[in-house]
C-alpha positions as CSV (number, residue, x, y, z in Angstrom):
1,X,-0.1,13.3,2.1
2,X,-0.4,9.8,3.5
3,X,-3.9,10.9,5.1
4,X,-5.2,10.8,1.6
5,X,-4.4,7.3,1.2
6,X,-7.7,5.3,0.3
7,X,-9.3,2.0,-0.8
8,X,-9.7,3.4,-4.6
9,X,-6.4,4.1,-5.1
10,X,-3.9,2.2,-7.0
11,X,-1.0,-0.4,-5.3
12,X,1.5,1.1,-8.0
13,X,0.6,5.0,-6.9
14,X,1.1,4.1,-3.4
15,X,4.3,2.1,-3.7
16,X,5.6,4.8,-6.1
17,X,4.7,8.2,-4.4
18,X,5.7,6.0,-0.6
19,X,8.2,3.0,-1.0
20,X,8.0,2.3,2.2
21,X,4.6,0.7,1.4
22,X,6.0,-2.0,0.0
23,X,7.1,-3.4,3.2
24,X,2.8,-3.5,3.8
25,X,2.1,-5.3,1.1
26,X,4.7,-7.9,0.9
27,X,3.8,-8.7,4.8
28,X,0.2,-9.0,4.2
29,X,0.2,-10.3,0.4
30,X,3.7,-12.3,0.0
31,X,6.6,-11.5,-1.8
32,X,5.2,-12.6,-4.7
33,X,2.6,-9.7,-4.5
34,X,4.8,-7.5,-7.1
35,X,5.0,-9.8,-9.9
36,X,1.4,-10.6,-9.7
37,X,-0.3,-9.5,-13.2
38,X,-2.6,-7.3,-11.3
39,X,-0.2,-5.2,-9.4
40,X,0.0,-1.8,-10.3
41,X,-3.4,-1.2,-11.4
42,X,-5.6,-2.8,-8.7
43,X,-7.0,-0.9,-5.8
44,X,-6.3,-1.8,-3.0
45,X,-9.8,-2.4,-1.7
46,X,-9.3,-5.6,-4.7
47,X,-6.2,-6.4,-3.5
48,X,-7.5,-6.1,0.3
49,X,-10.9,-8.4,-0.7
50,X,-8.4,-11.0,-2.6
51,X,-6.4,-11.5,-0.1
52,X,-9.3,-11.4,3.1
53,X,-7.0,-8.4,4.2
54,X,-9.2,-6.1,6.2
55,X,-8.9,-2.5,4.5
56,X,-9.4,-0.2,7.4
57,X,-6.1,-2.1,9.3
58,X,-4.2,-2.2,5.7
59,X,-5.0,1.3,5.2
60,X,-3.8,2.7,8.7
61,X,-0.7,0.1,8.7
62,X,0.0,1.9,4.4
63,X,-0.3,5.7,6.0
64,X,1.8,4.9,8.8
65,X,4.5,3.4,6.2
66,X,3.9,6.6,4.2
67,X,4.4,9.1,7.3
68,X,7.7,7.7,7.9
69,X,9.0,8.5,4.3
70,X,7.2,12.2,4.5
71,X,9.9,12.6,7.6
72,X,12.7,11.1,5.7
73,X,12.1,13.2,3.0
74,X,11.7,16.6,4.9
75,X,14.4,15.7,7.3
């Protein structure tokens, strides 16, 4: 469930289980974000503190990106 999207978790197990995300990340990190060595295995708190993203605001904008696939998918 998108609720359960946190801080500790990984950017590759969001962008996997919500594609959507990606849309997130490459507006706050750049396009470059999924080549970067990291990506995939960082949390996103990292990825949040590299970037001088705030993670509360990332968070929300990642679970309202992952509510809209939830619909697509039960629709």
């Amino acid at each position: 469930m998108p609720e359960n999207i946190t801080g500790n978790m990984t950017t590759g197990e969001v962008t996997t289980r919500w594609p959507s995300t990606k849309a997130v990340f490459t507006k706050h990190f750049g396009s470059g974000c999924f080549t970067c060595p990291a990506f995939g295995g960082e949390p996103i708190s990292m990825a949040c503190t590299m970037h001088s993203t705030d993670l509360d605001m990332f968070l929300g904008e990642l679970k309202e990106a992952a509510r809209k696939d939830e619909q697509a998918k039960s629709a």
